[in-house]
C-alpha positions, 0 to 999 in steps of 0.5 A: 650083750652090752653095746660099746661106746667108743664116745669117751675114748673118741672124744679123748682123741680128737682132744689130744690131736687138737691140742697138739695142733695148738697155735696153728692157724685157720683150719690147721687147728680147728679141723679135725682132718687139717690138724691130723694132717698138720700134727703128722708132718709136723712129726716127721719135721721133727724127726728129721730136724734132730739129724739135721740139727746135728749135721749143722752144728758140726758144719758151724764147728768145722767153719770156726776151726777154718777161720782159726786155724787160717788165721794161724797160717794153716788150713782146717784139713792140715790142721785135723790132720796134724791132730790125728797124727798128733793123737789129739783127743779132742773132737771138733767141738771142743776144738772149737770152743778152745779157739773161741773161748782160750786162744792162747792154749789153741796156739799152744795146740796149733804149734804143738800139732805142727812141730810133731 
């Protein structure tokens, strides 16, 4: 009966993790058990970072529609509530876009929310 040799796939693993722990510095990337450590939180980092990413975009949205629609004489929670009643299809971020980027239409939205 052969023998098995875990070199070949040993080797392709630690190779794998050291390079995923490119660019850290000191013994976060040269040693085996530190860069196994690191590459590990870095993943739950990431993880966690693309709900955060999300919540915190959406928290930018809710910021610009405030200052938009306060500048117009309304507070962002009337305004989202004229939408809902107005039957508005539009989420917050296009609502944002639209008081950024096309004010003139976002006054025509606002006068049109308010007057139903």
């Amino acid at each position: 009966m052969a023998k098995v040799k875990w070199a070949v796939a040993a080797r392709k693993r630690r190779k794998r993790l050291l390079k995923q722990a490119k660019g850290y510095r000191g013994a976060r990337r040269l040693h085996l058990l530190k860069a196994k450590e690191t590459v590990l939180r870095a993943k739950v980092y990431r993880t966690r970072d693309r709900k955060v990413k999300k919540r915190e975009y959406r928290n930018l949205w809710v910021i610009r529609l405030n200052a938009a629609t306060r500048a117009r004489g309304l507070t962002y929670s009337r305004f989202m509530s004229a939408c809902r009643k107005a039957h508005v299809q539009l989420n917050r971020k296009q609502l944002s876009e639209l008081a950024i980027n096309d004010q003139g239409a976002f006054d025509q939205l606002v006068a049109q929310v308010t007057s139903a």
